[in-house]
N, CA, C and O atoms as CSV, one atom per row, in Angstrom:
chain,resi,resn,atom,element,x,y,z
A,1,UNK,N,N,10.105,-21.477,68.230
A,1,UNK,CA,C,8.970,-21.296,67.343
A,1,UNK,C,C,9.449,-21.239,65.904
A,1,UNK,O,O,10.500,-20.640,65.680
A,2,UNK,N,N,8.829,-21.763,64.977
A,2,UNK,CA,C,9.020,-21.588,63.584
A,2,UNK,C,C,7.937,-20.642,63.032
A,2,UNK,O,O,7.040,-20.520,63.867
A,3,UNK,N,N,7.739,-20.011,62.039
A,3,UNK,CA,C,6.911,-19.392,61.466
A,3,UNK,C,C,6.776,-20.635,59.599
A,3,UNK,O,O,7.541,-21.373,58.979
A,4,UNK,N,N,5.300,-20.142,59.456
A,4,UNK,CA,C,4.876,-21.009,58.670
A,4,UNK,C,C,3.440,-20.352,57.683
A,4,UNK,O,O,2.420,-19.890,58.196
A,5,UNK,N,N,3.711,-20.471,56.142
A,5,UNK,CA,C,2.710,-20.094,55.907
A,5,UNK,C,C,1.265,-19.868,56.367
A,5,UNK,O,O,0.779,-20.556,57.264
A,6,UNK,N,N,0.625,-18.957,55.782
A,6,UNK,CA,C,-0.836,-18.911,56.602
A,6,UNK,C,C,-1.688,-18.563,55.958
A,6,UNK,O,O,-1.830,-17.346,55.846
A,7,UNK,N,N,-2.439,-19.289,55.393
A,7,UNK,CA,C,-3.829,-19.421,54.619
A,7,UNK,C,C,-5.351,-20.001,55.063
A,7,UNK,O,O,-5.858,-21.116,54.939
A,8,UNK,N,N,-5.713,-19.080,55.479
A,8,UNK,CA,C,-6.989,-19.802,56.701
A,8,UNK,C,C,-8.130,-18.930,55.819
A,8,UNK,O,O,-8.052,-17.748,55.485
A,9,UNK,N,N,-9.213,-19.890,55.548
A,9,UNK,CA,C,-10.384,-19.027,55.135
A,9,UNK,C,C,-11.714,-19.861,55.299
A,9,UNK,O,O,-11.640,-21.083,55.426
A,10,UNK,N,N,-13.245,-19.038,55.297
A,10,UNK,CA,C,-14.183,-19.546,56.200
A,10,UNK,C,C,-15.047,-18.624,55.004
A,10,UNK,O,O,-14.868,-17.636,54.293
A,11,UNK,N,N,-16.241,-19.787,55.336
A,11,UNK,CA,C,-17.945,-18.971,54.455
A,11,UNK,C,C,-18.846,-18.838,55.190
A,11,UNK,O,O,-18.846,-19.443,56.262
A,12,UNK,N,N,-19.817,-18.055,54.848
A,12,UNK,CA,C,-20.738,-18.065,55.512
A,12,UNK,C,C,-21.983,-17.998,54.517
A,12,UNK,O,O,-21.777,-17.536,53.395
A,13,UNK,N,N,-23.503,-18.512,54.926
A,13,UNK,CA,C,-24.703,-17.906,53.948
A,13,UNK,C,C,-24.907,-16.669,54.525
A,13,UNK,O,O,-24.984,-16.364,55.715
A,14,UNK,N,N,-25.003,-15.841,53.291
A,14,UNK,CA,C,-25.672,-14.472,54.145
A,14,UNK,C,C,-27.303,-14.836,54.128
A,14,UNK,O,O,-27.942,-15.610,53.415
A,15,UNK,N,N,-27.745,-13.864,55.326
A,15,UNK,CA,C,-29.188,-14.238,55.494
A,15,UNK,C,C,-30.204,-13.124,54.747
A,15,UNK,O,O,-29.822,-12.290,53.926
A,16,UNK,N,N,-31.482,-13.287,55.184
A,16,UNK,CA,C,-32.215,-12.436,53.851
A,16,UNK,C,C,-32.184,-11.165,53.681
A,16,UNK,O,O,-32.651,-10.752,52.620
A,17,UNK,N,N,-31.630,-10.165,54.668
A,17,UNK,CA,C,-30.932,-8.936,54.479
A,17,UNK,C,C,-29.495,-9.076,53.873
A,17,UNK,O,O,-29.169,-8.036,53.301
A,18,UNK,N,N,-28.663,-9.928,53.837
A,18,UNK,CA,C,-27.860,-10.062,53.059
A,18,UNK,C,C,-26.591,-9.567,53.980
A,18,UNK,O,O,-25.533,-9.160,53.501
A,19,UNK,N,N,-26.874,-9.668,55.355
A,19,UNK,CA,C,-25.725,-9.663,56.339
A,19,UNK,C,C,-24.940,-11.305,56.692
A,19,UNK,O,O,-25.388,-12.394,56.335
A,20,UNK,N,N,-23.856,-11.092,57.367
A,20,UNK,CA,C,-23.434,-12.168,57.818
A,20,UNK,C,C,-22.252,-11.874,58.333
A,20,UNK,O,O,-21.950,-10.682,58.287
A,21,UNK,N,N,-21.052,-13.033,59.087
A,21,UNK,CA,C,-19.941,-12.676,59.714
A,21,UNK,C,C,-19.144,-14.122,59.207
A,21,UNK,O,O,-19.510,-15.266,58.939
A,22,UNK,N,N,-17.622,-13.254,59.244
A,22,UNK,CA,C,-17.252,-14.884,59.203
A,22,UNK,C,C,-15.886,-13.801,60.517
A,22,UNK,O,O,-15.461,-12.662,60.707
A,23,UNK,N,N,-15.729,-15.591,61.191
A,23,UNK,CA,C,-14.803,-15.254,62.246
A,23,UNK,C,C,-13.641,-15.976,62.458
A,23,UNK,O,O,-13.622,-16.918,63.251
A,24,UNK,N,N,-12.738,-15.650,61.872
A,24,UNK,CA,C,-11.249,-16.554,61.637
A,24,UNK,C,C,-10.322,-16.107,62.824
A,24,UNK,O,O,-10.581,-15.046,63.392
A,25,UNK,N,N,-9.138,-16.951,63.265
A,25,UNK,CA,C,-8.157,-16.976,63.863
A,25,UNK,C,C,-7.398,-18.081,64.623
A,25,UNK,O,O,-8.169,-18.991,64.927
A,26,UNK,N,N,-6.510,-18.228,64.905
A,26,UNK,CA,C,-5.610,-18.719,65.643
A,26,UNK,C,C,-6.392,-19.543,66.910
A,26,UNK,O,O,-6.800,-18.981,67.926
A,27,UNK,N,N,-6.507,-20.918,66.645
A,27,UNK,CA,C,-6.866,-21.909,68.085
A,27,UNK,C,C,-6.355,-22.335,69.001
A,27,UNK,O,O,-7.042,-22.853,69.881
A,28,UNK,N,N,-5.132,-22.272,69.095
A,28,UNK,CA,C,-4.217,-22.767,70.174
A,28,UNK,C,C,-3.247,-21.666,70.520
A,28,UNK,O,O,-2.765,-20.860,69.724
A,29,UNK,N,N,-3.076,-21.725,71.528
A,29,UNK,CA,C,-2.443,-20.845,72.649
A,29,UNK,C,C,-1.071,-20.327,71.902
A,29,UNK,O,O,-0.716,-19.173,71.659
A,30,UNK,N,N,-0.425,-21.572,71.623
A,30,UNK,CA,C,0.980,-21.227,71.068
A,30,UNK,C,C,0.844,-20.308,69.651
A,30,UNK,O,O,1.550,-19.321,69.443
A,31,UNK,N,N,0.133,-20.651,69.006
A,31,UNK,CA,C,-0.258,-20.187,67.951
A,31,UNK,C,C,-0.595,-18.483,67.460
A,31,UNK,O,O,-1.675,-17.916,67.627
A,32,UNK,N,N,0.692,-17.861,66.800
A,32,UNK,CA,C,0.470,-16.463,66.393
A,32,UNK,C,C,0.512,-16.009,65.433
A,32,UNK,O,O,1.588,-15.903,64.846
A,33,UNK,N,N,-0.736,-15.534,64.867
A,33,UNK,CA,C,-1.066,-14.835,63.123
A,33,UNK,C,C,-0.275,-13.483,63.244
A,33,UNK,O,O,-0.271,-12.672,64.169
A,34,UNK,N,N,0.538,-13.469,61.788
A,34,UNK,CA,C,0.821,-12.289,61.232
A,34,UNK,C,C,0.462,-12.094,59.752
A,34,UNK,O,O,1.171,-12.288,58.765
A,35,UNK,N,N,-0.910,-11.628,59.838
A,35,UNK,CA,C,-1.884,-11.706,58.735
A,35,UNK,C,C,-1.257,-10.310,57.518
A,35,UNK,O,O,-1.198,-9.103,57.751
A,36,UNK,N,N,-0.949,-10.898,56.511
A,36,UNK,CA,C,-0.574,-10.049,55.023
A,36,UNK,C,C,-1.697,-9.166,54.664
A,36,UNK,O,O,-1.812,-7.941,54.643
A,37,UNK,N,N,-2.599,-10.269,54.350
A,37,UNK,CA,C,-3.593,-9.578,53.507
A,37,UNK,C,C,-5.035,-10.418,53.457
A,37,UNK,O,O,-5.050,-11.648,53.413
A,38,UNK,N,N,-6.190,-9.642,53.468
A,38,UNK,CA,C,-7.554,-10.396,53.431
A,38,UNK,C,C,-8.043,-10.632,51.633
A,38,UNK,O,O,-7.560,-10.271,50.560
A,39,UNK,N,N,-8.599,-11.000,51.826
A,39,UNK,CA,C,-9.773,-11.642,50.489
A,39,UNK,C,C,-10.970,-11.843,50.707
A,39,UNK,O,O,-11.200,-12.491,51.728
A,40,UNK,N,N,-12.107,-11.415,49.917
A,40,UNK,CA,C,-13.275,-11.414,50.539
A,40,UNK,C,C,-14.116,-11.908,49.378
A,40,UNK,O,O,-13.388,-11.768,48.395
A,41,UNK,N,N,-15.302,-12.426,48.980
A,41,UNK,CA,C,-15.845,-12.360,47.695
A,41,UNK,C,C,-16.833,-13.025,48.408
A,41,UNK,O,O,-16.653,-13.447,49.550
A,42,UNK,N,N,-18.435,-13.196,47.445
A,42,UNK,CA,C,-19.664,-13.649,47.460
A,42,UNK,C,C,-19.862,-14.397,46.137
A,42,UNK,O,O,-19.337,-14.078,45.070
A,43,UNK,N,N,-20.673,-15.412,46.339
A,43,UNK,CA,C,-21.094,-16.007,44.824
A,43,UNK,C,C,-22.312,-17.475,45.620
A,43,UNK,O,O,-22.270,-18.304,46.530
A,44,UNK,N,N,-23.285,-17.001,44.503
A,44,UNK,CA,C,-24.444,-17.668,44.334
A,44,UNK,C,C,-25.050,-17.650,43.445
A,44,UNK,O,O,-24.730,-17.006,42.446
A,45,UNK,N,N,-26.407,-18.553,43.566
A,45,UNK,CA,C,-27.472,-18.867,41.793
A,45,UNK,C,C,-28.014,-17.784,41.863
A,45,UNK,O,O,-28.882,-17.825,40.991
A,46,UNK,N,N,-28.065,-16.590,42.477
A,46,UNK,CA,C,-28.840,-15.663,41.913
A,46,UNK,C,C,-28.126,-14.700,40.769
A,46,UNK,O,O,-26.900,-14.751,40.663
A,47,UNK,N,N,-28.799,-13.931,40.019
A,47,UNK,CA,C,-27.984,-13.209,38.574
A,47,UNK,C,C,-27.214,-12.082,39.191
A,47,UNK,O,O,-26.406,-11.351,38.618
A,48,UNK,N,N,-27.481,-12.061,40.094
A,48,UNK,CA,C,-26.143,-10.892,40.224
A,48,UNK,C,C,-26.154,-10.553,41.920
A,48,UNK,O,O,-27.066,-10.518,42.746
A,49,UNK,N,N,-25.025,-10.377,41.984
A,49,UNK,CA,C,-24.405,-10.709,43.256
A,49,UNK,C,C,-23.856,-8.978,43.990
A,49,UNK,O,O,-23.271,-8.690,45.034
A,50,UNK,N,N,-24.365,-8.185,42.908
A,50,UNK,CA,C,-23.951,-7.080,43.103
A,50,UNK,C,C,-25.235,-6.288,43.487
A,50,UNK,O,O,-26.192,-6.335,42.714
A,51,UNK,N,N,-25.329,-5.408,44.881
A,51,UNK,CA,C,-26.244,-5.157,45.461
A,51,UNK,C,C,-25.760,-3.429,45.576
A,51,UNK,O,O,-24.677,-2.986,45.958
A,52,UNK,N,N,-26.953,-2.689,45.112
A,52,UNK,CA,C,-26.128,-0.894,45.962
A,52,UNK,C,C,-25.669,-1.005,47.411
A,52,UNK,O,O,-26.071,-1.819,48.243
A,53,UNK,N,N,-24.769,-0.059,47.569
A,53,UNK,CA,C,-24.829,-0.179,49.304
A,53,UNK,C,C,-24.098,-1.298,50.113
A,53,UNK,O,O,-23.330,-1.079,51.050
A,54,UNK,N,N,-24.364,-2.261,49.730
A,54,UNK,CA,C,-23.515,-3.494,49.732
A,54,UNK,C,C,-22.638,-2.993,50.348
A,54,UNK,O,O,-22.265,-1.906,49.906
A,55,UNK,N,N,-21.856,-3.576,51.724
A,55,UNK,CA,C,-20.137,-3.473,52.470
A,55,UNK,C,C,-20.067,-4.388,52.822
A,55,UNK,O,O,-20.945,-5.198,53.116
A,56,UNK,N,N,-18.581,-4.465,52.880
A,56,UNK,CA,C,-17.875,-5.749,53.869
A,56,UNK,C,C,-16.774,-4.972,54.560
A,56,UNK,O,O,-16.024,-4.242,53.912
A,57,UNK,N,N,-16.682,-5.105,55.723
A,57,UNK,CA,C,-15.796,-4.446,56.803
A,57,UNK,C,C,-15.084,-5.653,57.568
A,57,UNK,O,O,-15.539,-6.472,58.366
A,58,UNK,N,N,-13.376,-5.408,56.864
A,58,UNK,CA,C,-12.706,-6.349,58.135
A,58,UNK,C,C,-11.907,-5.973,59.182
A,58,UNK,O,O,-10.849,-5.360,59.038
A,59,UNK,N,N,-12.458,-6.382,60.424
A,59,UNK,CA,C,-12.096,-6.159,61.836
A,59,UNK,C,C,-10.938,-7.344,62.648
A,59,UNK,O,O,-10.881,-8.563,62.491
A,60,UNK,N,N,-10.304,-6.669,63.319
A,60,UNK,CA,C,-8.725,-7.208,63.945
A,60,UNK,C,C,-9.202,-7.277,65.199
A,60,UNK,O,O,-9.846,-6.254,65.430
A,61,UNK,N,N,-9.178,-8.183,66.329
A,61,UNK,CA,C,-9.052,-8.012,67.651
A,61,UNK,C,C,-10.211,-9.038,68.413
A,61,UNK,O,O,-10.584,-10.033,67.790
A,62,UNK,N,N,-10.688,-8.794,69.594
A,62,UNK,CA,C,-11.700,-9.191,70.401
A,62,UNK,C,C,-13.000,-9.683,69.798
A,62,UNK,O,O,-13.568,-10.755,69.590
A,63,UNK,N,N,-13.272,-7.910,69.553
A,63,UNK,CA,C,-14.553,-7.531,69.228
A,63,UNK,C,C,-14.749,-7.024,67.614
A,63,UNK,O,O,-13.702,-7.199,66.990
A,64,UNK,N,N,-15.910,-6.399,66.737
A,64,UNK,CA,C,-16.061,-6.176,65.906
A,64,UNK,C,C,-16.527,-4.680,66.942
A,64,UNK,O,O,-17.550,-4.641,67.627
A,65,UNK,N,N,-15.833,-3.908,66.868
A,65,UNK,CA,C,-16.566,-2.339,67.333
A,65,UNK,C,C,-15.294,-1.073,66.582
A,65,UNK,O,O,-14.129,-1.395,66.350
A,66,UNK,N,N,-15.647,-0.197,66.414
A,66,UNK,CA,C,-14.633,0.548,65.790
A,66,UNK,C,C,-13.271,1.238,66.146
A,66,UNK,O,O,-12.763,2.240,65.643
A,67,UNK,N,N,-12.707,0.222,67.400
A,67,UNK,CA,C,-11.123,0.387,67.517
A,67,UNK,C,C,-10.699,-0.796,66.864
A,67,UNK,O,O,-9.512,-0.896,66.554
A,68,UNK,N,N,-11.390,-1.580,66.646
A,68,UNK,CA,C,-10.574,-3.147,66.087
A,68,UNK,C,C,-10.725,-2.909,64.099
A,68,UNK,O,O,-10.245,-3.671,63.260
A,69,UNK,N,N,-11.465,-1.737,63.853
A,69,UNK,CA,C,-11.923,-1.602,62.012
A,69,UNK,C,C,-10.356,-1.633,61.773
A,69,UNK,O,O,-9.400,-1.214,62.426
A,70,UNK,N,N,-10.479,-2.252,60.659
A,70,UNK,CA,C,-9.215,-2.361,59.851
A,70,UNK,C,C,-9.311,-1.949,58.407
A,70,UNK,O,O,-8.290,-1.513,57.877
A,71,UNK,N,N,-10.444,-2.041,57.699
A,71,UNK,CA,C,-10.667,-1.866,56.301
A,71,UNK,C,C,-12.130,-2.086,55.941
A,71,UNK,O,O,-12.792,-2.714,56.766
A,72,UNK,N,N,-12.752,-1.649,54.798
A,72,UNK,CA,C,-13.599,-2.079,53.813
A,72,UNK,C,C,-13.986,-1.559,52.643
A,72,UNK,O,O,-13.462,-0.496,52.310
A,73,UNK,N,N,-14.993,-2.187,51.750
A,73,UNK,CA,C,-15.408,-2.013,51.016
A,73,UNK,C,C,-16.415,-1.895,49.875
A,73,UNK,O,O,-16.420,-3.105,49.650
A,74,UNK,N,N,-17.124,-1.495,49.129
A,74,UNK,CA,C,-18.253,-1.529,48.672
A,74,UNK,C,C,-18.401,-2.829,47.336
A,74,UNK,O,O,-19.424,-3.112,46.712
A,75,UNK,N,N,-17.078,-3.420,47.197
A,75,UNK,CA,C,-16.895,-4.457,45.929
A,75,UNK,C,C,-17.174,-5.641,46.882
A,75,UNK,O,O,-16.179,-6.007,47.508
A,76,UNK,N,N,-18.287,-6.298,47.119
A,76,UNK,CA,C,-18.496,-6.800,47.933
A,76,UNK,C,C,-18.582,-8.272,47.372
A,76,UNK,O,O,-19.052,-9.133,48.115
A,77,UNK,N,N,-18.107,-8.655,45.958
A,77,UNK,CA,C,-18.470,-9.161,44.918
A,77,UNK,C,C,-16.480,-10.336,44.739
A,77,UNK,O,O,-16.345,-11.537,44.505
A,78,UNK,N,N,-15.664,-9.532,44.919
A,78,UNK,CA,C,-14.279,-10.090,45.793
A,78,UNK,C,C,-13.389,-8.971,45.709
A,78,UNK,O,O,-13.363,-8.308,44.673
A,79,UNK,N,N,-12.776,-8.733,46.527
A,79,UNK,CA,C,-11.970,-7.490,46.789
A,79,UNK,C,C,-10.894,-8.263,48.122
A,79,UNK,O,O,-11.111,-8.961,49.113
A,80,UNK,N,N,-9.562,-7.611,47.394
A,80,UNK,CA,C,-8.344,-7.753,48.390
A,80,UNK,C,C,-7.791,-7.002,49.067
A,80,UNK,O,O,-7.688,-5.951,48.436
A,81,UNK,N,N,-7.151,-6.880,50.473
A,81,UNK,CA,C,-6.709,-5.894,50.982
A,81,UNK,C,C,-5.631,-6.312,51.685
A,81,UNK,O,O,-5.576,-7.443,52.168
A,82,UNK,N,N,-4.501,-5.261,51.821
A,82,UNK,CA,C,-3.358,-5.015,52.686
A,82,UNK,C,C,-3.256,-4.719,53.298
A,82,UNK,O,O,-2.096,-4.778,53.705
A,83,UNK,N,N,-4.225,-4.054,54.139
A,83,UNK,CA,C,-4.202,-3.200,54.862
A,83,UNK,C,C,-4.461,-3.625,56.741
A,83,UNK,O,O,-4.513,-2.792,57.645
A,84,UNK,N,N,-4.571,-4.961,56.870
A,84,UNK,CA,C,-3.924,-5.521,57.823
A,84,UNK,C,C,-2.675,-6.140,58.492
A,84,UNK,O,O,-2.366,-6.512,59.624
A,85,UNK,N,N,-2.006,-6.068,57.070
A,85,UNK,CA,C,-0.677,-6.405,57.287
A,85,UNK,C,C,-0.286,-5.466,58.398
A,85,UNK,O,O,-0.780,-4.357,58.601
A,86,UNK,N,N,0.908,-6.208,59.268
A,86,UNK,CA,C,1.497,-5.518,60.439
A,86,UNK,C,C,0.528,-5.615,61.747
A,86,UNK,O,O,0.855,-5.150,62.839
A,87,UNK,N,N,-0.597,-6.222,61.517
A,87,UNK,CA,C,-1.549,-6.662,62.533
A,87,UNK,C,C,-0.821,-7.909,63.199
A,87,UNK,O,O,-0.030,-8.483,62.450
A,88,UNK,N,N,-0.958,-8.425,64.496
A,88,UNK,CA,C,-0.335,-9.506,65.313
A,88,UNK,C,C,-1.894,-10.127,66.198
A,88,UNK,O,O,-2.628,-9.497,66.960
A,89,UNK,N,N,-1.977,-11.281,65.824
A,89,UNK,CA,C,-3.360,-11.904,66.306
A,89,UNK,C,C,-2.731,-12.897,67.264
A,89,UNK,O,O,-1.769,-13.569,66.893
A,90,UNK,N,N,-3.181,-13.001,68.345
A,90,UNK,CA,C,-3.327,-13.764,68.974
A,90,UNK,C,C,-4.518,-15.467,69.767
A,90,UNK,O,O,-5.720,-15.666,69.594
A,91,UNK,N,N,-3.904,-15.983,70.252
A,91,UNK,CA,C,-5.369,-17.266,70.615
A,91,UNK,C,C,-6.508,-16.313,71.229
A,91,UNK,O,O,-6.254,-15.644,72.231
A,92,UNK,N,N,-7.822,-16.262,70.585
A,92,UNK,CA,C,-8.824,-15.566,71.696
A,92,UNK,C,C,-8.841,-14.357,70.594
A,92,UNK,O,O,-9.999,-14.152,70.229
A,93,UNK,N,N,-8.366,-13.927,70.277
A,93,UNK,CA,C,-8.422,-12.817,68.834
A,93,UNK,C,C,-9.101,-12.916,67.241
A,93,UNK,O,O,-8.692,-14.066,67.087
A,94,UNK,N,N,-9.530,-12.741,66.451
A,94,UNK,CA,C,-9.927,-13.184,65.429
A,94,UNK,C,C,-9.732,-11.884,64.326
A,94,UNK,O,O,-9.416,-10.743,64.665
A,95,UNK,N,N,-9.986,-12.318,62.984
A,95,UNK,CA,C,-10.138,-11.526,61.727
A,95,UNK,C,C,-11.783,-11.500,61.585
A,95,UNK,O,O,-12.466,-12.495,61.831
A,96,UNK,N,N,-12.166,-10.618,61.286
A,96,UNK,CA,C,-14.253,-10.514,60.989
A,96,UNK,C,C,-14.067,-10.044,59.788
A,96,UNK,O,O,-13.197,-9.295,59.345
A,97,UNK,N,N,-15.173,-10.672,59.189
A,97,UNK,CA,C,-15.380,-9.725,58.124
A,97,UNK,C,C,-16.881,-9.708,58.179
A,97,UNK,O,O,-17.327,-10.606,58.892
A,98,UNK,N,N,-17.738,-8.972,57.650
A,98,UNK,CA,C,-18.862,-8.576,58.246
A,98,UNK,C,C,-19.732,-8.103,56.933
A,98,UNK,O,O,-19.352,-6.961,56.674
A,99,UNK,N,N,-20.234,-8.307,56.469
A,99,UNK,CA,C,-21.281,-8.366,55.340
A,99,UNK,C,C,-22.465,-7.541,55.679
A,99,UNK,O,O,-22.983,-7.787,56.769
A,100,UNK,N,N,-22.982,-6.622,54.963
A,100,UNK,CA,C,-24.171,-5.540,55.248
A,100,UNK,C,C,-24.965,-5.316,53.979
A,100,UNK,O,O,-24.299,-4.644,53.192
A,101,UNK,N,N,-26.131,-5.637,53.513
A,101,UNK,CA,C,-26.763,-5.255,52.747
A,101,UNK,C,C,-26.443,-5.660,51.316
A,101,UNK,O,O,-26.738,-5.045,50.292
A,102,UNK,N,N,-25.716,-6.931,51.446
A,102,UNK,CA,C,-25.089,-7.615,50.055
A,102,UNK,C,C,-26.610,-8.505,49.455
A,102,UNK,O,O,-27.775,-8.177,49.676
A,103,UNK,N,N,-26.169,-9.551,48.751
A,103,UNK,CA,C,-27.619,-10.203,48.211
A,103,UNK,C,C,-28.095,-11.096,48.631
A,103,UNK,O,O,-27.896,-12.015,47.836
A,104,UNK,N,N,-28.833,-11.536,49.732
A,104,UNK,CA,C,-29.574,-12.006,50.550
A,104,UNK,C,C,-29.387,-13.820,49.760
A,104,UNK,O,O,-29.401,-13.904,48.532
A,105,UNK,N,N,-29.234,-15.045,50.583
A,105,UNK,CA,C,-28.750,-16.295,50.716
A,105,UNK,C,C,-27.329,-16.572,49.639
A,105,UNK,O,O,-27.516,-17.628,49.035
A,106,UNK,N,N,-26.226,-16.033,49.316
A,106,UNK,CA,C,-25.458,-15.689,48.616
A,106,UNK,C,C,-23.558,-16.163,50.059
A,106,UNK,O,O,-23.126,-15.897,51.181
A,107,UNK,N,N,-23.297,-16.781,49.085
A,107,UNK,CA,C,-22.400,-17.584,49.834
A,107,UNK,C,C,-21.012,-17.018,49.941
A,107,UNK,O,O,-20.157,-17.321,49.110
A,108,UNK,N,N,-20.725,-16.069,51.107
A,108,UNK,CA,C,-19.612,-15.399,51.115
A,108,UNK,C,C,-18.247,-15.963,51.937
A,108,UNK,O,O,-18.174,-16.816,52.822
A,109,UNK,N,N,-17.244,-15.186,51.326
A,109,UNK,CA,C,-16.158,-16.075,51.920
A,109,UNK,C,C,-14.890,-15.283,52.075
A,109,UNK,O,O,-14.491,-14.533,51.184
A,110,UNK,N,N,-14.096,-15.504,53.515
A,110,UNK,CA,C,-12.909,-14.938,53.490
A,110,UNK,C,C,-11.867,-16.079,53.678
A,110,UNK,O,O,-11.869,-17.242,54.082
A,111,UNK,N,N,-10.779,-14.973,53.079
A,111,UNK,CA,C,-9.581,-15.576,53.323
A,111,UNK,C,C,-8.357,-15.061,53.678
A,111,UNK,O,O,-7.813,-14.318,52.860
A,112,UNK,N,N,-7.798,-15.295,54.732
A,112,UNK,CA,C,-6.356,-14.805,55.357
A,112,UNK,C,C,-5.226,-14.878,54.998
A,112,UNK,O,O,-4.747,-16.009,55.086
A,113,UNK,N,N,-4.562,-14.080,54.605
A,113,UNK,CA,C,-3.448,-14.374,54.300
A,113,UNK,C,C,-1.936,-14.122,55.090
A,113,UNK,O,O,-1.826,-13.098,55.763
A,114,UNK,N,N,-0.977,-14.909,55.011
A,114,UNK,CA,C,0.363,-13.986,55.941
A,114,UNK,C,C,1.100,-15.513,56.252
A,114,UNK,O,O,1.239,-16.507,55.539
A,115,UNK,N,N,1.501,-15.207,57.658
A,115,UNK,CA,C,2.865,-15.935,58.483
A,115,UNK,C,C,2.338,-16.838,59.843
A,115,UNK,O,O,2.256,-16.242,60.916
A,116,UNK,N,N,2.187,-17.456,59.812
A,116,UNK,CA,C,1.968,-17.982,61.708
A,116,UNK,C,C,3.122,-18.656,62.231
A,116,UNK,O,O,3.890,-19.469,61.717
A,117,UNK,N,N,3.060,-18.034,63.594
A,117,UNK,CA,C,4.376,-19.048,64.280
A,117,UNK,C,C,3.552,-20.030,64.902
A,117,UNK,O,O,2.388,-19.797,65.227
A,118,UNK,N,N,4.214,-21.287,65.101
A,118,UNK,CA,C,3.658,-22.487,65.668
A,118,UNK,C,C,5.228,-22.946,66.902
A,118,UNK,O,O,6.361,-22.481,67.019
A,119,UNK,N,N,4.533,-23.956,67.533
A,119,UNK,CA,C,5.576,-24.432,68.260
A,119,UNK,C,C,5.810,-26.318,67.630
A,119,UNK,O,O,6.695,-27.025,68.112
């Protein structure tokens, strides 16, 4: 196996509550993320993108339920985190990030950062 940069990132529209998901990871079997760090941000035509209350929560594993929480935050606007580093993803595993109460049709987006081994 070699290991090889890893920059994987995905958008989503949030819908008119201003939720949404984006669901990244590893497609092939051989294939193993050792994710650094996330990136998250929103941007659209509306004047401001900044909502109270507003979160984005990113989740490691299977599922999105609260053994897989990894981080979040209320800067829902772009905010970076480390705090997955030392996480190991596997095929069938994913990164979430999960959008709650941000500004309704507003085009959000993550991005992964770290190492993948490939064969």
């Amino acid at each position: 196996m070699r290991s090889v940069p890893l920059t994987e990132y995905g958008s989503v529209t949030l819908d008119g509550n201003g939720n949404g998901t984006i669901q990244l990871g590893p497609t092939r079997h051989a294939n193993v993320w050792h994710p650094s760090s996330t990136q998250i941000s929103t941007t659209g035509s509306l004047s401001t993108n900044s909502t109270p209350g507003a979160t984005c929560a990113i989740y490691c594993g299977c599922l999105v339920n609260p053994v897989s929480f990894v981080d979040s935050t209320f800067d829902v606007t772009g905010a970076a985190s480390s705090v997955i580093g030392g996480q190991v993803i596997y095929c069938g595993q994913s990164v979430f990030a999960v959008w709650s109460g941000a500004t309704p049709s507003c085009l959000a987006t993550l991005i992964v950062y770290g190492t993948q081994d490939t064969v």
